[in-house]
C-alpha positions in Angstrom: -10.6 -14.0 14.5 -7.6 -11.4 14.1 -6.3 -11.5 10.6 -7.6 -12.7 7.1 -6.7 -15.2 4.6 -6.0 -14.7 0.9 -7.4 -15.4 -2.1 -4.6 -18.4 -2.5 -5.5 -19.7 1.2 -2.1 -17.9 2.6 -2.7 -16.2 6.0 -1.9 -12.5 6.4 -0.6 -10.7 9.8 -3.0 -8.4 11.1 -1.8 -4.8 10.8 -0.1 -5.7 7.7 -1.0 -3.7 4.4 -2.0 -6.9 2.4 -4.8 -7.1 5.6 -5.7 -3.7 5.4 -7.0 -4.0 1.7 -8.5 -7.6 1.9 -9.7 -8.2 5.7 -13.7 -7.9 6.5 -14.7 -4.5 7.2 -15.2 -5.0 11.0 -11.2 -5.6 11.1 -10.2 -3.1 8.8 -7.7 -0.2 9.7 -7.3 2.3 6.7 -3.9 3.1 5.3 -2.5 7.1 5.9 -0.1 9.1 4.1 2.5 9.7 6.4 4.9 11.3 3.6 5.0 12.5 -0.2 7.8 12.6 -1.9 8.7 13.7 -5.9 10.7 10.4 -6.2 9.5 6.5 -6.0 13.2 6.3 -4.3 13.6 9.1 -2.0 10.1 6.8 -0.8 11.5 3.8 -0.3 14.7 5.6 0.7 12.3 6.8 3.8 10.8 3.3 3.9 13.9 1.9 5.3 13.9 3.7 8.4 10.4 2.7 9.0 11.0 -1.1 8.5 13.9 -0.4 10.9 11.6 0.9 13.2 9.3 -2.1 12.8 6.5 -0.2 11.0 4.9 -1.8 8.0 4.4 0.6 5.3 4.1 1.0 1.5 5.3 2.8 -1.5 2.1 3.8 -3.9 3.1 5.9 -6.8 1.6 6.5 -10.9 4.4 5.0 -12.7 2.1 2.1 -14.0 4.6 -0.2 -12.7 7.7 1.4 -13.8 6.7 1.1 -17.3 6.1 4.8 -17.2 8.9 6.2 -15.0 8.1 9.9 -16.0 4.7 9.8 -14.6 5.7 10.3 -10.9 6.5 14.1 -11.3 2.4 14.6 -11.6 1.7 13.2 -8.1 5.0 12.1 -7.0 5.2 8.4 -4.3 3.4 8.0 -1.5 4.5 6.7 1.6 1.6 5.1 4.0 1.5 3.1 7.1 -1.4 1.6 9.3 -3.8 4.7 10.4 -2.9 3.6 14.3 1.0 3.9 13.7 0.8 7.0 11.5 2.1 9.5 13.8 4.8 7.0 14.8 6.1 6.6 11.5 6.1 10.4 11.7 8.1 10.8 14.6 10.7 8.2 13.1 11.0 10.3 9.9 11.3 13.4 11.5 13.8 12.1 13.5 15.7 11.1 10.1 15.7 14.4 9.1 13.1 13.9 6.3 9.8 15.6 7.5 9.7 18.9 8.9 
């Protein structure tokens, strides 16, 4: 059966990034970084065109939850899609003019 439910019983989309973590191995697709950037915005900045694109992706960064907003310039965010739409999400953000 495609998909997975949550802990609460809620049912999550396959391909989505809430599946990805929580589905049973044998319907698991791995996340990929698609993009770095120094700044949790410049990210989600990015994010936007993918969501206009219709690719899910998410924003991972070590600011333990903005609590600790300088931490970011160690590692800086994360941008990462579904491993099956990574070069996609690519193509859309080179198109934007933000990967080279």
């Amino acid at each position: 059966m495609p998909g997975c439910w949550s802990k609460t019983g809620n049912r999550r989309e396959p391909g989505s990034l809430d599946s990805m973590i929580s589905a049973p191995p044998e319907e698991t697709t791995m996340p990929k970084t698609v993009a770095e950037f120094a700044h949790r915005h410049e990210a989600e900045y990015a994010q936007g065109f993918l969501e206009d694109a219709g690719i899910p992706s998410s924003v991972f960064d070590d600011d333990a939850g903005g609590g600790l907003l300088g931490l970011e310039i160690f590692r800086g965010a994360r941008l990462v899609v579904p491993d099956e739409l990574a070069e996609s999400a690519q193509g859309v953000l080179r198109e934007a003019g933000l990967l080279e």
